[in-house]
C-alpha positions as CSV (number, residue, x, y, z in Angstrom):
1,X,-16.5,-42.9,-55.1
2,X,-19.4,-44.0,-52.6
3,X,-16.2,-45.4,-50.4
4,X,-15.1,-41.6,-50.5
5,X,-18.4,-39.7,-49.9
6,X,-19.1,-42.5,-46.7
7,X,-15.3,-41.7,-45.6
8,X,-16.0,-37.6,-46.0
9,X,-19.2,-37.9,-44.0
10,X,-17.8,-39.8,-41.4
11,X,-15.5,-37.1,-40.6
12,X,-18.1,-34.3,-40.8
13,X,-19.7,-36.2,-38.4
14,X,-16.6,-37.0,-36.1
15,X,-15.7,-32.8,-36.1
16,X,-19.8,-32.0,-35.9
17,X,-19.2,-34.2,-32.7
18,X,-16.3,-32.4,-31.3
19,X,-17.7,-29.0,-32.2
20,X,-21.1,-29.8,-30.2
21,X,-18.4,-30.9,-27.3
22,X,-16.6,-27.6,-27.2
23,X,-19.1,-25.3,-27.1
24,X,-21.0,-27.5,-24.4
25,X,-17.7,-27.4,-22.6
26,X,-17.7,-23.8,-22.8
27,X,-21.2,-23.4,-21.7
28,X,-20.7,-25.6,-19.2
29,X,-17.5,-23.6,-17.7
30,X,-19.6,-20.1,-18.1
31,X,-22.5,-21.5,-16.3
32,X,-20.8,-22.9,-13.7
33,X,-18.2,-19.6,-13.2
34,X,-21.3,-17.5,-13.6
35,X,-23.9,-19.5,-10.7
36,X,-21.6,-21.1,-8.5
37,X,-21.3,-19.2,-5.5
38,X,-18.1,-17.6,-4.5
39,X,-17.9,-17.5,-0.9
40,X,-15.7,-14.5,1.1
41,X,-14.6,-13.7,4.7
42,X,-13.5,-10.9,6.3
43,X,-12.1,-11.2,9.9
44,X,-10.4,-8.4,12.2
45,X,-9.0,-8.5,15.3
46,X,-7.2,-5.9,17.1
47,X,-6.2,-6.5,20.9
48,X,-2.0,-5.9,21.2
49,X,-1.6,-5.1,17.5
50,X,-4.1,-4.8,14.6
51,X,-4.6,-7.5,12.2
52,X,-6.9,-8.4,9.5
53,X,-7.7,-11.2,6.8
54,X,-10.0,-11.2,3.8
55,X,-10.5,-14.2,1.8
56,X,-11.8,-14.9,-1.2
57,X,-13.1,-18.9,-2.5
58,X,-14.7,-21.0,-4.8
59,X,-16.1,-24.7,-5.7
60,X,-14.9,-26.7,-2.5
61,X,-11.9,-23.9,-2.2
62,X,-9.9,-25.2,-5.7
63,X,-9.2,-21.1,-6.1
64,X,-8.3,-19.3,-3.2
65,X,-7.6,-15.8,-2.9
66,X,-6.3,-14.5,0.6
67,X,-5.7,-10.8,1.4
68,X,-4.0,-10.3,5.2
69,X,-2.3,-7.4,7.1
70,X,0.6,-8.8,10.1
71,X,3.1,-6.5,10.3
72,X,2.6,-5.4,6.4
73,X,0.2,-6.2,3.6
74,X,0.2,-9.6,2.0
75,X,-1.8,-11.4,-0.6
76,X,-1.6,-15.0,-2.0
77,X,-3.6,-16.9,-4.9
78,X,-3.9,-20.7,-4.4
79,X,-5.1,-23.0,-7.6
80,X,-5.7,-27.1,-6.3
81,X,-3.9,-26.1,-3.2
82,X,-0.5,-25.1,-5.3
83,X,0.9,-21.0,-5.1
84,X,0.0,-19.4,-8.3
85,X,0.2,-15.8,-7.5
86,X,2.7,-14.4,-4.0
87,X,2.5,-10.8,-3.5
88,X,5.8,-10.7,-1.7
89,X,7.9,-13.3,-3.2
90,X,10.2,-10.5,-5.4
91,X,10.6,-9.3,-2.3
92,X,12.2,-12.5,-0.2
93,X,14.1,-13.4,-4.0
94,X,15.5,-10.0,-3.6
95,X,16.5,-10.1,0.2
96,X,18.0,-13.9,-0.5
97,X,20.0,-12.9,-3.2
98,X,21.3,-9.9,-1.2
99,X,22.3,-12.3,1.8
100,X,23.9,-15.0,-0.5
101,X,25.9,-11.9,-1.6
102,X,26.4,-10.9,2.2
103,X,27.7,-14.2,3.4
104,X,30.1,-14.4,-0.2
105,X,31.8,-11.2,0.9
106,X,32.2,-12.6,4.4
107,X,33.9,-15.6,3.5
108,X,36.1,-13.7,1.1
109,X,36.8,-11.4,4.3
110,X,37.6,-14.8,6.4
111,X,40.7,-16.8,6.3
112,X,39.8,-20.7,5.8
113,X,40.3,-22.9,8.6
114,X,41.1,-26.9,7.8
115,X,40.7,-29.9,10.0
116,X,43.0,-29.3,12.1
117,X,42.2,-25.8,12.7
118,X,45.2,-24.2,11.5
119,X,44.8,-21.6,9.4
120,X,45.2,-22.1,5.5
121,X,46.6,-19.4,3.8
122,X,45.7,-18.9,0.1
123,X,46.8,-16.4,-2.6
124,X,44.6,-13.7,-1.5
125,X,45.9,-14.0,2.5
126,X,49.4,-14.0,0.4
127,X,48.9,-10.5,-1.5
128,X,47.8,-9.0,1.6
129,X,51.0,-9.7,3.8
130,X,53.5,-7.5,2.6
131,X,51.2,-4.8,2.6
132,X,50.0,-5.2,6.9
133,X,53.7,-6.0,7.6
134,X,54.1,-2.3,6.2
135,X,51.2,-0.7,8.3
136,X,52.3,-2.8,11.2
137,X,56.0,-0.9,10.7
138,X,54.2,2.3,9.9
139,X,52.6,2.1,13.4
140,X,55.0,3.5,15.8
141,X,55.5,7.0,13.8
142,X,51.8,7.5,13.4
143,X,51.8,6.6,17.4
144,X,54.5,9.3,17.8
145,X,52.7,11.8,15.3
146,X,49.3,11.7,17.6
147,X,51.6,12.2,20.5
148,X,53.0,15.3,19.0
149,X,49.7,16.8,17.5
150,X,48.6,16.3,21.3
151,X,51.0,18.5,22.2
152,X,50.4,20.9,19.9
153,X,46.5,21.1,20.9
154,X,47.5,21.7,24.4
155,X,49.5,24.6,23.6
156,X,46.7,26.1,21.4
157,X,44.0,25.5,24.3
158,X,46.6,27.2,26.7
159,X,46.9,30.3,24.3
160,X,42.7,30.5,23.6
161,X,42.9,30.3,27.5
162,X,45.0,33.5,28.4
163,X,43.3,35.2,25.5
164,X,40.1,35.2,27.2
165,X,40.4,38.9,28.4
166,X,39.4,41.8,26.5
167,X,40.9,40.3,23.6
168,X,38.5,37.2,23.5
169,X,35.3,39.4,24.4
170,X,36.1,41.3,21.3
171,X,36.0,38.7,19.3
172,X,33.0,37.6,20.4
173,X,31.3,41.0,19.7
174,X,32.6,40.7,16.2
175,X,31.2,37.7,15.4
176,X,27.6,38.8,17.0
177,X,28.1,41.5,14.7
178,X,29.0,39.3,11.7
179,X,26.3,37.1,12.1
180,X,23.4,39.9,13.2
181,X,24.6,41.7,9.5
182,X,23.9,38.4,7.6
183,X,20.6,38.1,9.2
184,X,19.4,41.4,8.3
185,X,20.6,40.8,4.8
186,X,18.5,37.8,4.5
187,X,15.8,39.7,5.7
188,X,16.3,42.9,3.5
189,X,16.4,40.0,0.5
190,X,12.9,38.2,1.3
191,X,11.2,42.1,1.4
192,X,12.8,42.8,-2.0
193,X,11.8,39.6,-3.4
194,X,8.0,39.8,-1.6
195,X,6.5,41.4,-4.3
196,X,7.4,39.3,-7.2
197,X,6.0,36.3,-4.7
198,X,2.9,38.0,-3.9
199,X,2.4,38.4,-7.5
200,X,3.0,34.5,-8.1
201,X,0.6,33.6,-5.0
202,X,-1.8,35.9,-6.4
203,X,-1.5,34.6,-10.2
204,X,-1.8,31.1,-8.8
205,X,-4.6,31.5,-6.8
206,X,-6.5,33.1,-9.6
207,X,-5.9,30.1,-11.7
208,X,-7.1,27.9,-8.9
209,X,-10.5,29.5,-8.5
210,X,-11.1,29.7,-12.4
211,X,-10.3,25.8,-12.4
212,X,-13.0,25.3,-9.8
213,X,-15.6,27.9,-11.4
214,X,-14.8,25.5,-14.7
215,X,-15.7,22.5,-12.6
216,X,-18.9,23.9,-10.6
217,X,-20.3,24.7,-14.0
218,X,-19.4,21.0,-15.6
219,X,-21.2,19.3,-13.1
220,X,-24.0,22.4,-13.2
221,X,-24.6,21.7,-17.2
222,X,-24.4,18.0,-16.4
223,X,-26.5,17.3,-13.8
224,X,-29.2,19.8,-15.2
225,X,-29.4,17.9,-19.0
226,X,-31.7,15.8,-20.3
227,X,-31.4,12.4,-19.6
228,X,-30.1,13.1,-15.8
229,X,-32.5,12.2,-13.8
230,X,-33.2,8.9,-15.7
231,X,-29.4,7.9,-15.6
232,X,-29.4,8.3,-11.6
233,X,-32.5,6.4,-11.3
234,X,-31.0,3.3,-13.2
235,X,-27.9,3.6,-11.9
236,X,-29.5,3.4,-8.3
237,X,-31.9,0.5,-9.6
238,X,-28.7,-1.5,-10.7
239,X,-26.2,-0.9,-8.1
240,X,-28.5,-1.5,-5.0
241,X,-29.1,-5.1,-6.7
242,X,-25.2,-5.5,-7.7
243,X,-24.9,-4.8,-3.7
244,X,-27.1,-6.9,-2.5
245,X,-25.4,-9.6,-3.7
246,X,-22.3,-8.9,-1.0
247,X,-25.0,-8.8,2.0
248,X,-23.6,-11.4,4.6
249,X,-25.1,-14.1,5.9
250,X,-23.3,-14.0,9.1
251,X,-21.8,-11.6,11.4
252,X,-20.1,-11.2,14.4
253,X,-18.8,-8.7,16.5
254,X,-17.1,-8.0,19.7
255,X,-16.1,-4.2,20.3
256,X,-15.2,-3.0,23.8
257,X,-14.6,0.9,23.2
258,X,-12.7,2.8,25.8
259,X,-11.9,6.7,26.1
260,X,-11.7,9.3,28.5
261,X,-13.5,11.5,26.3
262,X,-17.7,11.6,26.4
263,X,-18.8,13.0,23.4
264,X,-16.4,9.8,21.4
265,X,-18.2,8.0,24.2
266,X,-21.7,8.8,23.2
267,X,-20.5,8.5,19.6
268,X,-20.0,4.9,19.4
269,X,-23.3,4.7,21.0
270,X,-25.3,6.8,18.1
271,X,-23.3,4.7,15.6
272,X,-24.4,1.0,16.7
273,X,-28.4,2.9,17.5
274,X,-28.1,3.5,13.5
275,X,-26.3,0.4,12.6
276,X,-29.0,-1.3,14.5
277,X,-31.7,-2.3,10.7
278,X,-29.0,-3.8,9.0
279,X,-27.5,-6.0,11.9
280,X,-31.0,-7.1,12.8
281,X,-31.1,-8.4,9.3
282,X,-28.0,-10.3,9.8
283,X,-27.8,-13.4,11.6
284,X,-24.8,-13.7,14.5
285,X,-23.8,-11.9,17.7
286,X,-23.3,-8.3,18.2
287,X,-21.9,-7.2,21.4
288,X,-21.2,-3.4,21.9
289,X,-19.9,-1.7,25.0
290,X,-19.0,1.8,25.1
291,X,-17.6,3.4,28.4
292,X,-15.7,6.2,29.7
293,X,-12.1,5.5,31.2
294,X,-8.8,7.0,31.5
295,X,-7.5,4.7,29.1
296,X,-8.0,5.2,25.4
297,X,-8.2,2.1,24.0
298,X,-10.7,-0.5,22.0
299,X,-10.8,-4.1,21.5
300,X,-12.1,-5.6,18.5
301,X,-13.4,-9.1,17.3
302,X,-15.1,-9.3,14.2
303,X,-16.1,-12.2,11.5
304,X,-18.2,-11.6,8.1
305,X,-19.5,-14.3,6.3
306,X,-21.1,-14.5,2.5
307,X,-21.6,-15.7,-0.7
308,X,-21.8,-13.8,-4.0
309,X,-22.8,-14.9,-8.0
310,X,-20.7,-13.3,-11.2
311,X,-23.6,-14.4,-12.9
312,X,-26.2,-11.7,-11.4
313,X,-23.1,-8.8,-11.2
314,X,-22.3,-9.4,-15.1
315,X,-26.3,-9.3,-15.4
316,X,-26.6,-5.7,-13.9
317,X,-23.9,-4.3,-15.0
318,X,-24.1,-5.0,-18.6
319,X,-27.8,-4.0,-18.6
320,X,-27.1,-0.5,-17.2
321,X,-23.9,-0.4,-19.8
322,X,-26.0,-1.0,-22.6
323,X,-28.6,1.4,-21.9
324,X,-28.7,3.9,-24.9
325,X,-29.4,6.7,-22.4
326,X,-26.4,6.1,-20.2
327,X,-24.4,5.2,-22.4
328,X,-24.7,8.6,-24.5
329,X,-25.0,10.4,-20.6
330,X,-21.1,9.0,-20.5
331,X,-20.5,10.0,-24.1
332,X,-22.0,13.7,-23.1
333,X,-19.6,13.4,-19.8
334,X,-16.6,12.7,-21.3
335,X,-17.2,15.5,-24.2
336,X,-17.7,18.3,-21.6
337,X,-15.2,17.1,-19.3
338,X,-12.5,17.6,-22.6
């Protein structure tokens, strides 16, 4: 009995073991998906064409995310170097199975050739015989039917020809007259038919200002409850730390801007005086030039470095999520919205 009780406790110890193992396993993986950083990149150039790359890594690049416009969007997923996820791979499946059908047909098409290069006739090339000996037969009448029918079309040209007098001009008349009558009758048709549209214009419009009355006084009875102001405050407190996280640590740019326009000009100008705060907090290189010319054009180098944590983004978010005032602000929103 002892033997049995030592056995039993052995075990419990052996599974308390592996237990303890898991769920610092799990912690471990958490931690480390939470407060390693994930670094990104985003890099556009345009100088002939326009392209752009944003990439996405993490821990020494073992998961790698890249995002790129050449000629079409593309995205791609690497795991320890190996394709896990290829945005356009259906795609080239799709396009190879339809050229493996392509070149099939083809070489059904195509007599085979052997060594020798004589051709090799096979049962298809067989069936097919009897039938182009009768077309090649067929051949002279259908030569001497176009030859006929050429004939004939002289004759009729030669006919329209003499009946170009007063004949001809009254045709012409007649159909000016047909086709001026079928115009009026569409005409007479769209004024009959006007008021019932006006009606359905008017009906529709109608419906279209009520719908936006209904909205102006959602957002109205929203925005002025209880609770409003509060939610906006947290939900300004929360999202200027979630972004703060995505703040670079390096950028540079290269923009030569070039139009024959002044105002667009003077534009670019106002934009890079404003832009001027956050790219002094930046490090890098920022070169602007801005100039008047008869060509409208722009060239463009840029880079953007950074570094975010999931850890501080999960923080944020679920702390404004479980805030009993916003979360009965979204129950109140979704109410008045039904």
């Amino acid at each position: 009995m002892m033997t049995f009780l030592e056995i039993l406790k052995i075990i419990g110890i052996v599974l308390l073991v592996l237990v303890a193992l898991i769920v610092v396993l799990l912690a471990a993986i958490i931690l480390v998906v939470c407060f390693w950083p994930f670094g990104y990149e985003l890099i556009a150039a345009k100088h002939d064409a326009f392209d752009a790359l944003a990439r996405v890594h993490w821990i020494f690049r073992i998961l790698k995310i890249d995002v790129w416009y050449e000629d079409g969007l593309q995205a791609q997923a690497k795991l320890f170097g190996k394709v896990v996820y290829d945005l356009n791979a259906e795609d080239e499946e799709e396009s190879g199975e339809g050229d493996a059908a392509d070149t099939v047909s083809d070489s059904s098409r195509k007599a085979a050739v052997d060594g020798s290069g004589e051709t090799v006739f096979n049962d298809e090339t067989e069936n097919r015989l009897p039938a182009e000996s009768e077309s090649s037969k067929s051949e002279p009448e259908k030569i001497t039917d176009s030859g006929t029918d050429k004939g004939k079309k002289v004759k009729k040209i030669k006919k329209e020809k003499k009946g170009t007098g007063k004949k001809g001009f009254g045709r012409r008349l007649d159909e000016f007259f047909n086709k001026a009558d079928a115009k009026i009758d569409e005409v007479l048709d769209f004024l009959i038919d006007l008021p019932e549209k006006a009606d359905g214009l008017i009906d529709k419009a109608v419906d279209k200002a009520d719908e936006i009355i209904d909205t102006v006084d959602y957002y109205s009875r929203l925005m002025s409850s209880s609770g409003t102001e509060y939610v906006w405050e947290v939900t300004k407190k929360r999202g200027v730390a979630i972004l703060k996280q995505f703040i670079p640590k390096k950028l540079d740019l290269k923009l030569d801007y070039r139009n024959d326009d002044p105002c667009k000009v003077v534009k670019v100008w106002q934009y890079y005086a404003i832009s001027l705060p956050i790219i002094d907090m930046i490090p890098g290189k920022v070169e602007v030039s801005s100039e008047q010319s008869e060509e409208n054009d722009y060239e463009l180098d840029t880079k953007v470095c950074g570094r975010f944590y999931l850890g501080p983004i999960l923080w944020h978010a679920g702390v404004w999520y479980m805030d009993k005032k916003v979360r009965g602000f979204i129950r109140r929103a979704k109410r008045e919205g039904k």
